[in-house]
C-alpha positions, 0 to 999 in steps of 0.5 A: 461515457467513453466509447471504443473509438475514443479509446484510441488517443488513450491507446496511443499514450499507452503505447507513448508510455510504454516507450517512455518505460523502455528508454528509461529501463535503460537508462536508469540503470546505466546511471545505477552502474556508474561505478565512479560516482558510486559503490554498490552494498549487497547483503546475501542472506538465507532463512531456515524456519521449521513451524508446526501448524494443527490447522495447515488448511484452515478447515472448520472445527472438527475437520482440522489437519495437522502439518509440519512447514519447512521453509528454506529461503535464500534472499539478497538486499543490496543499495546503491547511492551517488549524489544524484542516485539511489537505489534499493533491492530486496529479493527472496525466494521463499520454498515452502515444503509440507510434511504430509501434504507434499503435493502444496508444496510451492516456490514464491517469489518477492522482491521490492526495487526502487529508486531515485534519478536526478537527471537535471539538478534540482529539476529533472527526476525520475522515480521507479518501482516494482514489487512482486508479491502473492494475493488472494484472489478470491476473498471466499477462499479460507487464507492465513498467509500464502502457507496456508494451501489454496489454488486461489493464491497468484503472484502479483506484480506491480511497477511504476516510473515516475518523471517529474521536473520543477523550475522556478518560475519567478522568485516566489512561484515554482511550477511541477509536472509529473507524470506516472505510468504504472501497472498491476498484473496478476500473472496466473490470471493475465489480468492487469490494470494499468494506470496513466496519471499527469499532475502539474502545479503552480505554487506561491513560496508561503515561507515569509508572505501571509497570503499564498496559493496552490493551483493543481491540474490532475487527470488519472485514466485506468485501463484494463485488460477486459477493456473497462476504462475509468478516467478521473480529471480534477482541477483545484485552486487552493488560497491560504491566509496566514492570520498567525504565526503558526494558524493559517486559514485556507479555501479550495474551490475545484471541479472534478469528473468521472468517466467509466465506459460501462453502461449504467455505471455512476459517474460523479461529476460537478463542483468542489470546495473545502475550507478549512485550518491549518495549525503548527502549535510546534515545529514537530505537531501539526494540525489539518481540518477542512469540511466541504462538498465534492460530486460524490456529498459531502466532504472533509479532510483531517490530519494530525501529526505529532512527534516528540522524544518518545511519542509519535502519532498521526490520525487522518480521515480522508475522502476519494474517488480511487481504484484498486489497481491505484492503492495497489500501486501507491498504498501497499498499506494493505499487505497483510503478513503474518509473524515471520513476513509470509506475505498475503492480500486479502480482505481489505481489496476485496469487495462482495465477495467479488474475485480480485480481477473483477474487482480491479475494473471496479472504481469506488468512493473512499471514506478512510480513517487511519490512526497510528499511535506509539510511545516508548518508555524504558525498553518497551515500545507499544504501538496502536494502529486503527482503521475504519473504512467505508467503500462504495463501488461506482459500477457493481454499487456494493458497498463493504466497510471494514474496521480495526487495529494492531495493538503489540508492546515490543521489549529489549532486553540488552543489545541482542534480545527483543521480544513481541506480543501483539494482537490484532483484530478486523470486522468486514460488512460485505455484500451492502449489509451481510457481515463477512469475516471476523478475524482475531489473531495474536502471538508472541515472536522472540528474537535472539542475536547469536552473533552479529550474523546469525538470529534466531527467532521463536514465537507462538500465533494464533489465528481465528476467523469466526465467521457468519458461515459456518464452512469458514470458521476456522481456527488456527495455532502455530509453532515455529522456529527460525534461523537467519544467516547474513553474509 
């Protein structure tokens, strides 16, 4: 157990990392502003769309109230790259104006920004990145996407700097380390997580040799502002066998240990191992499959990729002990939108009914299978997403599970028209047993070229959440129109 005087040295590489933050907020972007080895690309736009929505609250049956939403959204893309920078930006302001309920009235912000620096070539780089966003921070409040009016919404801002430098060690033998300062702050509410992880490695050249090996070093501390602190360390050596051209064999023993400075919190703790298979039948299709134990029980890992002319799948089960302020960081996977990209977060972080701050301290074991699936034929693309996942949380010991998919055919009809169809479906079991929400949505969304710089888009969604509790049920149509204009 971590105790407040053995917070201190994790005290001090805060404080070492936020220093590290600052020298490299100034120099990244004196290298972006490099004007010879480089140009900048910026792409002003803005966004009008009127929608008509008969549920504008999401209230239960009977109590429904319509509403017209007018939105007026300026944004700005713009891209940098040299040969050893690149930089991306995305930002939109997004007004939001009701008809009837003007009071809801609101002004959100999003911006995703990234990029990559090469300081010392092919050794020295440093990635960086930050989002901002809107969540919902209390799961039990009824939320289609951020028009939909509740005080629960509040912005999120994410951000992470990532150095990380690779040598040679001999002709056969490359060495990594890579450290990642990161935080996720709720900015209504203060609350932040805030992430310190250092990874280095030892890896053999597998390309011409039939025995090769992985040795791996991993320590993550998460800290919070009420003070919770959770630290998992990792150590792995990973040995493959070539026993084929294409089939390798592989073994991976470790130790791995959790820390949580909360009383009574579970803290898994001991030995690892995996063995498993690794099959490349082609240069575009891989296999992956191991089965082992790890602290927590047992454990596997699965992975299958496979791409040709008109096809693209990937499946993958894995296992591990995280954190939400870690998904939020590294999977915004979890970004729910609706039709025309209004962003909101819910459902998937949330946790027995527990609000987001609260359930930010929480670490969980993570069971989680993904499968996407896409092929294209004629003018068509249909796509199929799937997910199942299971969590069990170390400290609050809820468990919640939640599991389903996308489905949506996307027609192109010559060079300036396309057209969507989609249908989404999610279950949540909560609260270790009580089932939550049940959520059902489809839509059709047209998009319609007027010129190479103005778009029109119209569509029709339908959102319906068919709760156990009688005071969530709600169901929800909309209508909306869009005009977009690129300068």
């Amino acid at each position: 157990m971590h105790t407040t005087e053995e917070n201190k040295p994790s005290n001090c590489r805060e404080n070492l990392a936020r220093h590290l933050v600052s020298i490299i907020a100034i120099v990244f972007p004196l290298c972006v502003s490099n004007s010879y080895a480089g140009t900048w690309d910026i792409f002003p736009s803005i966004v009008t769309s009127l929608g008509y929505t008969d549920n504008v609250r999401l209230d239960p049956p009977g109590e429904e109230q319509d509403d017209f939403i007018l939105q007026l959204n300026p944004g700005i893309a713009a891209t940098y790259q040299t040969p050893t920078t690149i930089f991306a930006v995305d930002y939109r302001m997004q007004n939001v104006f009701y008809k009837e309920i003007s009071d809801a009235d609101n002004t959100y912000h999003q911006l995703q920004a990234g990029g990559n620096v090469e300081f010392v070539r092919e050794r020295a780089f440093v990635d960086a990145s930050v989002t901002l966003d809107q969540n919902l921070l209390d799961p039990s409040e009824r939320a289609s996407s951020n028009l939909t009016p509740t005080e629960s919404i509040d912005d999120v801002l994410t951000y992470s700097i990532t150095p990380y430098y690779r040598e040679g060690i001999s002709d056969s033998v490359t060495g990594e380390i890579r450290y990642t300062f990161g935080e996720v702050k709720f900015i209504e509410t203060d609350e932040k997580g805030t992430l310190n992880s250092v990874v280095g490695l030892l890896a053999s050249d597998d390309s011409n040799t039939r025995f090769s090996w992985i040795a791996s070093a991993k320590s993550r501390d998460i800290e919070y502002t009420t003070g919770e602190q959770v630290a998992v360390d990792r150590v792995e050596v990973e040995l493959r066998q070539r026993i084929a051209p294409t089939l390798r064999m592989f073994g991976v023993v470790g130790y791995e240990s959790t820390e949580i400075n909360v009383e009574d919190a579970e803290e898994p703790d001991g030995p690892l191992y995996r063995i498993g298979v690794s099959w490349a039948t082609s240069p575009r299709t891989t296999m992956e499959l191991a089965v082992g134990e790890n602290p927590f029980g047992p454990g596997g890992y699965g992975r299958i990729q496979s791409q040709t002319a008109s096809t693209y799948l990937l499946a993958e089960y894995n296992q591990d002990i995280t954190t939400v302020t870690e998904e939020l960081l590294i999977s915004p996977v979890f970004e729910r939108i609706d039709s025309l990209g209004n962003p909101i977060e819910r459902g998937e972080l949330t946790a027995a009914g527990v609000t987001i701050p609260e359930v930010v301290v929480d670490p969980f074991y993570d069971q989680s299978f993904d499968l996407i699936f896409t092929v294209r034929a004629f003018a068509a693309l249909t796509s199929v997403e799937l997910y199942h996942t299971e969590r069990e949380f170390l400290i609050s010991r809820e468990k919640e599970r939640f599991y389903g998919g996308r489905l949506s055919w996307d027609w192109r009809f010559g060079a300036r028209t396309n057209v969507e169809l989609y249908t989404a479906y999610r279950w949540e079991d909560l609260l270790s047993g009580q089932q939550g929400d049940e959520i059902r949505e489809w839509g059709l969304v047209g998009d319609k070229a007027i010129t190479p710089r103005l778009i029109g888009t119209a569509g029709y969604r339908n959102f319906r959440n068919d709760s156990v509790l009688a005071e969530f049920q709600s169901e929800e149509n909309v209508l909306f129109v869009q005009i977009r204009k690129d300068f």
